[in-house]
N, C-alpha and C positions, 0 to 999 in steps of 0.2 A: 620330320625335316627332309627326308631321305622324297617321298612324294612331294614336297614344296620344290624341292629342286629338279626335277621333272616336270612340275606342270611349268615352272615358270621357264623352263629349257622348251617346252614343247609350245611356251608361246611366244618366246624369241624369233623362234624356227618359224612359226607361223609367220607372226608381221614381218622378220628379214622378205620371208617369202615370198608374202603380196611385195614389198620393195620391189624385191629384183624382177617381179612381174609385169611390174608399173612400167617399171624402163625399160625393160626386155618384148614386151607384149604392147602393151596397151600405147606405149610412145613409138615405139617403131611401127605396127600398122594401122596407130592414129583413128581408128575409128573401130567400130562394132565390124566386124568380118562379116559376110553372108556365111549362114549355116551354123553362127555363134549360140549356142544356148547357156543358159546356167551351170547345168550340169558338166560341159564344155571348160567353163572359165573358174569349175570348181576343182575341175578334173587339173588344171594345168598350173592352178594355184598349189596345190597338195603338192605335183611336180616342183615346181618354183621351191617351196617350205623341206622337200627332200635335202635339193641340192642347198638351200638354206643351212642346213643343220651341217650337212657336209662341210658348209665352209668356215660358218662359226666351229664349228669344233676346230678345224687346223687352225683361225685365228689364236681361240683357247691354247691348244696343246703345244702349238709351235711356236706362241708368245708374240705372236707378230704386233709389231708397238711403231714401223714406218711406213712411207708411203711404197718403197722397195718392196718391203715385204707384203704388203696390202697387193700391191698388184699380181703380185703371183701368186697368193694366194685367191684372189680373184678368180685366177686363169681356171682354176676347179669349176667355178658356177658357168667359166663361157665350155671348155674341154668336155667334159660332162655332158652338161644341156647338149652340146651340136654334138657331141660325138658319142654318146651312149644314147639320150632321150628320143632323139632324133639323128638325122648321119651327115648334115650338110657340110659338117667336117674335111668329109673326105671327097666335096665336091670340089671343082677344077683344085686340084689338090697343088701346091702347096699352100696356094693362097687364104685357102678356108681356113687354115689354121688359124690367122690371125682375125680374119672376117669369116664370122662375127666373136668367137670366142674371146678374144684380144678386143677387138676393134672397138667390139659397144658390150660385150659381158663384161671383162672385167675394167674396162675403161670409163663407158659410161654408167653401167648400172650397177659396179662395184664401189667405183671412185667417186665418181661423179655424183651420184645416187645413195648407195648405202651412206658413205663416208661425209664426202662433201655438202650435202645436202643437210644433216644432221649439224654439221659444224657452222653452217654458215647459219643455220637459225637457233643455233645456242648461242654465237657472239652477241658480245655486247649491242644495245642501240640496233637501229632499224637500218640501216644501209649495207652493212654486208648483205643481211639476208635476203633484204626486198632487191640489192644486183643481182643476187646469185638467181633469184627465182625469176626475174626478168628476162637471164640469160637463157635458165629454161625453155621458160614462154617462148624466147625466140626461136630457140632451136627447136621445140618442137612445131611448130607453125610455120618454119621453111621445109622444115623433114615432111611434112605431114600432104605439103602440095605436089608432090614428086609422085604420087599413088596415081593423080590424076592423068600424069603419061602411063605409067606402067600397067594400071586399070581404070579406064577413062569408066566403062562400064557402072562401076562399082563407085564413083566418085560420092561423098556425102556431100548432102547441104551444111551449109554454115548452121544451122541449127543442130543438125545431127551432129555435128564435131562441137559445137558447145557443150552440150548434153552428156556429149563423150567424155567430153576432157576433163569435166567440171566433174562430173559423177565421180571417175575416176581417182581424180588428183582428190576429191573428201575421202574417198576409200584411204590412200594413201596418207593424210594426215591421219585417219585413225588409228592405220597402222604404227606410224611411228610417235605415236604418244602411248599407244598399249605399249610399243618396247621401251617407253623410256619407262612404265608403270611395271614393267615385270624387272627391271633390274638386269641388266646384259651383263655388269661384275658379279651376276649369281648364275651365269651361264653355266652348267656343268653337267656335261653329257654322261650319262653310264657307259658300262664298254657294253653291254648290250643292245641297247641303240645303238651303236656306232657301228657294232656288228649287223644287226639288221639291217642298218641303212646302206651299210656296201655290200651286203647280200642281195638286197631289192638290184642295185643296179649292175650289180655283178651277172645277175641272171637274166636283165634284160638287154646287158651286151652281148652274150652267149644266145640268147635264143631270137633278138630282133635284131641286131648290129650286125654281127661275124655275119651271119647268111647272107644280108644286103649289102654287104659294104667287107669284102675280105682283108682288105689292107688293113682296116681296122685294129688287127688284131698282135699288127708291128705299132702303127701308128700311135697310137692313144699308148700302150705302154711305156713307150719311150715319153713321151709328152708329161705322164703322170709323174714319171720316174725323175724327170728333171723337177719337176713343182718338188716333188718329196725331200731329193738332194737339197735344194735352196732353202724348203722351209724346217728342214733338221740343221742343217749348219746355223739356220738365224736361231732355233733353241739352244742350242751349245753355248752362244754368245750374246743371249740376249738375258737381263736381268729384270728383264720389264714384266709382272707377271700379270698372265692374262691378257698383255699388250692394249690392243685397243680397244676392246670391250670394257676397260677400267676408261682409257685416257680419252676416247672417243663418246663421253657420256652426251645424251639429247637432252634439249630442254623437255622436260615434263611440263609443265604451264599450257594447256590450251593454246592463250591468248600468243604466244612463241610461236605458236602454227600460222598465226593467222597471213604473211605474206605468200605462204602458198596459193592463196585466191588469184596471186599476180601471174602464176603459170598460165592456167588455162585463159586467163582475164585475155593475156598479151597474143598467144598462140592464138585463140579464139578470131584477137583481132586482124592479126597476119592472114589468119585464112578467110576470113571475110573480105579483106583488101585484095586477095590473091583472085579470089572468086569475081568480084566486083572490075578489075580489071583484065578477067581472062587470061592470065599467068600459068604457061605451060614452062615449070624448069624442071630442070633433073640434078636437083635437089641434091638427088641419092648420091648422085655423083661425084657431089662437092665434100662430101661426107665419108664416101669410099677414099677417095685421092688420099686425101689427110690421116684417116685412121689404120686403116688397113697397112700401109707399111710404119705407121705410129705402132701399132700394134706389136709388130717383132720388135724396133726399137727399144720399146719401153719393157718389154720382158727379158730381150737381151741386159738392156742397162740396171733392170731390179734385181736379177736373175745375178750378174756379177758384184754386185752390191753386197748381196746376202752371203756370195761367198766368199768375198774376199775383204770386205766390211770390218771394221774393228770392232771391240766389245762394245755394246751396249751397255750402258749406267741406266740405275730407274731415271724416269721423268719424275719432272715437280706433280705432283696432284691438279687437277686442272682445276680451273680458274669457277665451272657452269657449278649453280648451286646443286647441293645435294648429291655432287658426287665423292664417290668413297675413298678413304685413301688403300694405295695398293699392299699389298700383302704378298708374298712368295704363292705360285699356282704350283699344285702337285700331278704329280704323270697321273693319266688319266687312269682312275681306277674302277676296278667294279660296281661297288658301291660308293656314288657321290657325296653319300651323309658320311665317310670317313675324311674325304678332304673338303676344307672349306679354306677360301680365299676371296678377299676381295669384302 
């Protein structure tokens, strides 16, 4: 049992992965990169599925069961990725904190993405889902024309961003049908992965971060240190166990996936119309303005929530078929075949 719950941890980790890859990568530069290979998009998926596991494990251990606490726990996958994997963190600094970490890691591709995404094609009937994946479509199909000021060079044909999108966004349905197939209420990390996993990134903050980027080394502790505060206060008073790995269950069913075709379908068609009429915007712009100081707001306002917030009571068991009812989660132990929840 002890290996069952490993592999199905280690394919959690994977499809979260590809998730947050989908909207951190593949939606933000909208098309295939020059110099992109396989090997490239295999390399940065494993990255994505690191900080994966990273974050699932805090949703796990810190019981996160609101949208307060979702978002700061988020803050990991944006904090992390910009400021360990990469250092744009600590570019025109203070602002980077929230762009992108905030802005679009844990807002779009946490919230919006892991979360949102998942919820709106388990509800009931076709209309939540097919808006929600409309709204996508849009936003990525106005996001996606803004490359053509920034790299007029590099601009794709409306075929090559179908191609893209459509490729992509099936990659992503099969991700989140394998997670709704591995069971996310059997998520349960060992403490040796967990130790591995902040050893990996432990030592490529020390050997590629600190040297390029000194601030670093105030910055990013303190940042981590507030996510920690927040998400131990919401364990002390949350009763919800495993939080939203239980209450956030996907539809399993195929056919549940099937209004994601409307993503790329609508984006597709934004940027044919954009192309077709010679449409030079800055997009990015419109997207900076809004997120980027959303970004501190909504960490400030999660961030006070979690700790001044009243106790948590469990939730009702949700409504999406086939999901479990919840059970008390135990502190994270050595061997996962000793605690079972969920």
């Amino acid at each position: 049992m002890a290996v069952m719950d490993r592999m199905r941890s280690l394919l959690l980790s994977l499809t979260t992965g590809y998730v947050l890859m989908f909207f951190s990568e593949h939606a933000f530069w909208a098309q295939a990169r020059p110099g992109d290979t396989l090997g490239n998009w295999a390399s940065t998926w494993l990255a994505y599925s690191l900080l994966a596991f990273v974050f699932l494990t805090a949703v796990w251990y810190y019981r996160v069961g609101s949208l307060a606490g979702l978002f700061v726990a988020g803050s990991l996958v944006g904090w992390l990725g910009e400021g360990v994997l990469v250092q744009t963190l600590y570019d025109q600094f203070p602002l980077q904190i929230s762009w992108t970490g905030l802005a679009w890691h844990a807002l779009i591709s946490v919230c919006l993405g892991w979360y949102g995404l998942r919820q709106a094609l388990a509800a009931t009937g076709w209309r939540r889902s097919a808006a929600f994946c409309l709204g996508l479509g849009l936003f990525w199909g106005l996001w996606a024309i803004f490359w053509w000021v920034e790299e007029p060079a590099n601009q794709a044909s409306v075929a090559e961003f179908a191609a893209f999108s459509f490729a992509t966004t099936a990659l992503l349905s099969l991700s989140l049908w394998l997670y709704a197939k591995a069971t996310p209420s059997a998520f349960r990390p060992s403490r040796p992965a967990v130790i591995a996993a902040l050893a990996i990134l432990l030592v490529i903050f020390s050997l590629g971060t600190v040297p390029l980027a000194p601030i670093s080394i105030i910055v990013l502790p303190v940042l981590l240190g507030l996510v920690l505060v927040g998400l131990a206060r919401n364990r002390l008073r949350s009763e919800q166990p495993a939080g939203l790995l239980i209450l956030a269950q996907p539809p399993v069913r195929l056919r549940s996936l099937l209004p994601l075709v409307l993503v790329p379908l609508i984006a597709t068609l934004i940027y044919a119309a954009a192309t077709a009429l010679h449409l030079r915007w800055n997009t990015n712009w419109w997207v900076y303005l809004v997120t980027m100081p959303a970004g501190f707001v909504l960490f400030a306002i999660s961030w006070w929530r979690l700790m001044h917030g009243g106790r948590q009571s469990p939730a009702p068991p949700p409504s999406a078929e086939g999901a479990p009812e919840p059970r008390s989660a135990p502190a994270l132990d050595a061997d996962p075949s000793n605690s079972r929840a969920g």
